[in-house]
C-alpha positions as CSV (number, residue, x, y, z in Angstrom):
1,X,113.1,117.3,87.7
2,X,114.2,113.9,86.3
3,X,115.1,112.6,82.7
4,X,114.1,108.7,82.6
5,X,113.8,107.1,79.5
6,X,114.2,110.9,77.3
7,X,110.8,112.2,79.7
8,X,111.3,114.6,82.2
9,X,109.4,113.9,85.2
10,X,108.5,116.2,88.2
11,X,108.0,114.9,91.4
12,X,104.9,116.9,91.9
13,X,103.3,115.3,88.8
14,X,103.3,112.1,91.0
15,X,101.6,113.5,93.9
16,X,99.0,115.2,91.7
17,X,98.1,111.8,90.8
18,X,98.2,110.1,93.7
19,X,95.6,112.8,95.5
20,X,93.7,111.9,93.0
21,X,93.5,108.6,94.3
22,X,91.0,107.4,96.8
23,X,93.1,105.4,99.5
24,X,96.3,106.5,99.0
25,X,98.2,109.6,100.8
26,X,100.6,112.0,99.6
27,X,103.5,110.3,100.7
28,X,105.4,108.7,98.3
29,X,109.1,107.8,96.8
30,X,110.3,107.2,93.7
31,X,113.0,105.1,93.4
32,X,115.0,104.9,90.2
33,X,117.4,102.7,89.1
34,X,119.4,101.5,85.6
35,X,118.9,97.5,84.7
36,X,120.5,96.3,81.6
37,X,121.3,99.9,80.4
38,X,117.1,101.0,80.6
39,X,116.1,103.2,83.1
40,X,113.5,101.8,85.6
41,X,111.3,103.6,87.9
42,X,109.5,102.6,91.2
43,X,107.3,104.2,92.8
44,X,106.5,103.4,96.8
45,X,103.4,104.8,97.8
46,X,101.8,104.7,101.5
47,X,98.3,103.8,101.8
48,X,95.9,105.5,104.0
49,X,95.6,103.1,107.0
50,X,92.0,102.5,106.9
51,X,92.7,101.3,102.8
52,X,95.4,98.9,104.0
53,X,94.1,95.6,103.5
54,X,94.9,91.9,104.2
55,X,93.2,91.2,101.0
56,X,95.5,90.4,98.2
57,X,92.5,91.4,95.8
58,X,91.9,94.4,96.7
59,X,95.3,96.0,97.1
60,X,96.6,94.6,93.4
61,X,93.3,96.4,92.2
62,X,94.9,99.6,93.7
63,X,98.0,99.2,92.7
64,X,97.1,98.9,88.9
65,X,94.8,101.7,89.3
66,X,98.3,103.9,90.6
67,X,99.7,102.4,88.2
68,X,97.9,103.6,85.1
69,X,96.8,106.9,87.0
70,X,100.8,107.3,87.0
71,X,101.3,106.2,83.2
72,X,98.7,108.5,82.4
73,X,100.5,111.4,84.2
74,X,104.0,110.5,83.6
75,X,104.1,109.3,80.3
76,X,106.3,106.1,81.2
77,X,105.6,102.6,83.3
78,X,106.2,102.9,87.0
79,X,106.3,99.8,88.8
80,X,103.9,100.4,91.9
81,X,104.8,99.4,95.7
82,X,102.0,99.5,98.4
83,X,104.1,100.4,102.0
84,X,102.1,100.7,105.4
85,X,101.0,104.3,106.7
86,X,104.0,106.4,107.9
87,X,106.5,103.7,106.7
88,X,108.2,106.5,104.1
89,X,110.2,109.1,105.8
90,X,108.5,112.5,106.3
91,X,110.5,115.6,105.1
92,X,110.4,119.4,106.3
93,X,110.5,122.0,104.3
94,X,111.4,121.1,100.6
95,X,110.7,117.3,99.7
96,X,113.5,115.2,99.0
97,X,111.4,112.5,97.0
98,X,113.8,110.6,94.9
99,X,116.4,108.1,95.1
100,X,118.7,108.1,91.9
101,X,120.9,104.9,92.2
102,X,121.7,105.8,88.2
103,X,125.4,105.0,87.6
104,X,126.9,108.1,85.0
105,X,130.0,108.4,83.9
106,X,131.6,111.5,84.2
């Protein structure tokens, strides 16, 4: 579990959402990170490889669909990145999906 922004997040709430989603795959990473003392969160999400597109159109129409599907769930903004199929590291046993570059004083 993460605390961003006084929410706590799960991990599994993202890839709930994103299976939801027609063209993406269950492969993601979320990426936060602290600018000008407010907690940000990115999400990187692989596309299925027959949904990855040349066309600039269509893959900003799925990445404000993630988006909202992922406001919806989460209850904060994510800022959404498309990444080729099998670009993300695949884990075994218990998923390591977060990168928490968070500065805290001890």
């Amino acid at each position: 579990m993460l605390i961003i922004r006084f929410v706590n997040l799960f991990p599994s709430h993202v890839e709930n959402a994103l299976l939801e989603i027609n063209g993406t795959t269950p492969h993601y990473l979320m990426v936060v990170d602290r600018v000008n003392n407010l907690d940000t969160l990115e999400v990187q999400v692989e596309v299925e490889e027959s949904f990855f597109s040349d066309e600039v159109k269509e893959m900003e129409k799925l990445t404000k669909k993630i988006a909202a599907a992922l406001q919806s769930a989460l209850l904060i903004s994510a800022k959404v990145k498309l990444v080729e199929p099998k670009s993300l590291e695949r884990f075994e046993g218990k998923s390591t999906h977060v990168i928490d570059n968070r500065k805290f004083d001890d």
